[in-house]
Backbone bond lengths (Angstrom), bond angles and torsions (degrees), N, CA, C in turn:
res aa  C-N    CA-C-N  psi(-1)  N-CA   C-N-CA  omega(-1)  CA-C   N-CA-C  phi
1 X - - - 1.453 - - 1.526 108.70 -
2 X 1.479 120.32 125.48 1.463 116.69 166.25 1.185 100.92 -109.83
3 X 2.139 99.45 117.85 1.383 132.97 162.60 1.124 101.96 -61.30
4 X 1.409 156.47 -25.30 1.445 136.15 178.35 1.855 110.72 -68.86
5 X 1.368 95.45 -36.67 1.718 114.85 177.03 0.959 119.74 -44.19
6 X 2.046 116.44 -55.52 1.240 155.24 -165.86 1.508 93.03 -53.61
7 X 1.531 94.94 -74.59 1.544 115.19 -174.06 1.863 114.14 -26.92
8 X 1.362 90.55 -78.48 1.322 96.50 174.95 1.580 119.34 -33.67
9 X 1.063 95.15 -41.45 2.138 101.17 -156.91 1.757 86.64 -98.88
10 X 1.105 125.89 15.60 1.486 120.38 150.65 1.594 120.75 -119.60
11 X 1.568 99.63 -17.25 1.849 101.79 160.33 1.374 100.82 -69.58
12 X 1.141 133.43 -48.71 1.558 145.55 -149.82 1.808 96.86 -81.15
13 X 1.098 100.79 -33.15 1.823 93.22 176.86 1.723 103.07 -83.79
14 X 1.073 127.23 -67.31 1.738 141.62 160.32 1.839 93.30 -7.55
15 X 1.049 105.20 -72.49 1.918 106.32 -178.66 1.161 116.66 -73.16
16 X 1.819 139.05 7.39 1.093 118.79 -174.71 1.662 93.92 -129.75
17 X 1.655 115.20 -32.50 1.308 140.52 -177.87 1.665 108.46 -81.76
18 X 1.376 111.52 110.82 1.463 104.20 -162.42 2.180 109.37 -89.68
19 X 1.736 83.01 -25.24 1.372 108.06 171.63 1.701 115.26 -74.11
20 X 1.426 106.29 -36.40 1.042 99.44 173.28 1.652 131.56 -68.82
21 X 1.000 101.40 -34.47 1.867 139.60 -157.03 2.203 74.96 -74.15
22 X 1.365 114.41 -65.04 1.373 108.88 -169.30 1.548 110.81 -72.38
23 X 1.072 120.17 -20.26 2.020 120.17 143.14 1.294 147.95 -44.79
24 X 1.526 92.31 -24.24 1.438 114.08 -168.40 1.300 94.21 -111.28
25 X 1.212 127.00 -35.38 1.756 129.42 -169.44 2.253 94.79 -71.43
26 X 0.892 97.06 -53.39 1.701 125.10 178.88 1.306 100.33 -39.42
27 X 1.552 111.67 -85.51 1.532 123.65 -179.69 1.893 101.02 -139.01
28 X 1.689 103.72 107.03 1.091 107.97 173.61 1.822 122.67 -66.41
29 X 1.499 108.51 -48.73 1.157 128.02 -178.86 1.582 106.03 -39.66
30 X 1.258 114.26 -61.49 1.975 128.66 -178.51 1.278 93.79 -59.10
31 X 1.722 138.31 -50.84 1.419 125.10 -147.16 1.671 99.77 -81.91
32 X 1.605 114.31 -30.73 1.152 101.33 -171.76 1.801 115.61 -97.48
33 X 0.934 119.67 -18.78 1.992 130.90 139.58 1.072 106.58 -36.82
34 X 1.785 146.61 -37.75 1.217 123.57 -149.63 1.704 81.24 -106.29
35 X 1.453 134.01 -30.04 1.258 114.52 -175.12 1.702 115.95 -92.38
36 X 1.571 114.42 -6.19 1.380 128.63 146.23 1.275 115.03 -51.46
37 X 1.209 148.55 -59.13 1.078 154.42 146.69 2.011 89.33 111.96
38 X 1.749 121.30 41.38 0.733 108.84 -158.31 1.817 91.45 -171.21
39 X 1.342 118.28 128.38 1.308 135.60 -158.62 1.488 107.35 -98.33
40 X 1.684 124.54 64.68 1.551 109.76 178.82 1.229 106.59 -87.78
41 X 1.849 95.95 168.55 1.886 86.75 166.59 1.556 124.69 -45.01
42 X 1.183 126.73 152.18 1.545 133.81 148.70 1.551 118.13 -17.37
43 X 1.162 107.40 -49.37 1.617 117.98 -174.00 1.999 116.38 -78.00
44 X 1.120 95.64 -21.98 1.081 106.12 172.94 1.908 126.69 -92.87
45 X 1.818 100.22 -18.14 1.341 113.89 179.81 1.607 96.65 -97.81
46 X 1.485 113.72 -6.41 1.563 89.28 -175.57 1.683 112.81 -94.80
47 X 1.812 91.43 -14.14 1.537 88.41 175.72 1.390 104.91 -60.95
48 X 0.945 142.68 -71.86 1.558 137.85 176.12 1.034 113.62 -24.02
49 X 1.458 132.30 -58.12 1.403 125.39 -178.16 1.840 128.56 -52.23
50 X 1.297 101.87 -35.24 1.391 124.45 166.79 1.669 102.98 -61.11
51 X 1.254 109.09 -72.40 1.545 106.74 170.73 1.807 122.68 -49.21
52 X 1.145 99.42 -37.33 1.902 98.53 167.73 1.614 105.20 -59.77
53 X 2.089 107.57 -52.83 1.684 100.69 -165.17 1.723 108.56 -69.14
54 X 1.409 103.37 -12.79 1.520 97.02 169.66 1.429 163.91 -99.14
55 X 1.576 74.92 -10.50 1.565 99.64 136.90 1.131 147.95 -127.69
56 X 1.380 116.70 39.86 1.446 158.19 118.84 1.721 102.24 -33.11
57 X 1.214 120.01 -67.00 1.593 138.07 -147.43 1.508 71.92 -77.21
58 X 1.357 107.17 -87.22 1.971 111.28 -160.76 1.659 107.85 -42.70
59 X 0.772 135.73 -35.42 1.686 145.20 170.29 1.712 100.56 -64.01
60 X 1.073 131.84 -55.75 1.401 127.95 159.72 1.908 140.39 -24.78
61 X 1.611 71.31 -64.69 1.073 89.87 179.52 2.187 116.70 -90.88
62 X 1.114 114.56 -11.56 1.470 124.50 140.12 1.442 111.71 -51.88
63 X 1.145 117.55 -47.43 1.844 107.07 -177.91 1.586 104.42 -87.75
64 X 1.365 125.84 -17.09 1.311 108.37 167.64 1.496 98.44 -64.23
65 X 1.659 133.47 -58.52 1.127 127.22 -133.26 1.926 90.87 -96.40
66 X 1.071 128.48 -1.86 1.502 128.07 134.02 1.703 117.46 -50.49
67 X 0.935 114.78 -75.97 1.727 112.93 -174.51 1.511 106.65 -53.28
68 X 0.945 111.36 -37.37 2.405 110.75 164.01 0.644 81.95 -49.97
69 X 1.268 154.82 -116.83 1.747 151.75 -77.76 1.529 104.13 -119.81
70 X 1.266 104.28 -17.55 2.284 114.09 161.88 1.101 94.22 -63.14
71 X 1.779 122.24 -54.84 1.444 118.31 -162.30 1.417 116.57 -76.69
72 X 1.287 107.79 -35.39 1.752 114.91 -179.25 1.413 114.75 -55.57
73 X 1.805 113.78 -38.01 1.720 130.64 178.55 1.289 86.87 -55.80
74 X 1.359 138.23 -68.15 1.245 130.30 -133.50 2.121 104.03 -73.80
């Protein structure tokens, strides 16, 4: 399994999945197991989750600091 893969294709569902995105905010551990399709310890699903909420945050905050510099062009 590539966890970098995972990652992505569970940021990429989180931003497109509005149901999902409020599953994952709720109980991350269950939302990202059910698209693992694969039961690890807790400790091992939260590293991922940290890595999903963190680049979530840095991806965020790239589109804030996109719309500055959209707005500054204009």
């Amino acid at each position: 399994m590539d966890i970098k893969q995972k990652i992505e294709e569970i940021i990429k569902k989180i931003k497109n999945d509005k149901n999902f995105e409020k599953e994952f905010k709720n109980n991350p551990v269950k939302a990202v197991e059910g698209i693992l399709g694969v039961d690890l310890p807790d400790d091992k699903i939260m590293q991922i989750v940290d890595g999903i909420k963190a680049k979530i945050s840095v991806d965020d905050v790239k589109d804030k600091i996109g719309d500055i510099f959209g707005k500054l062009k204009k």
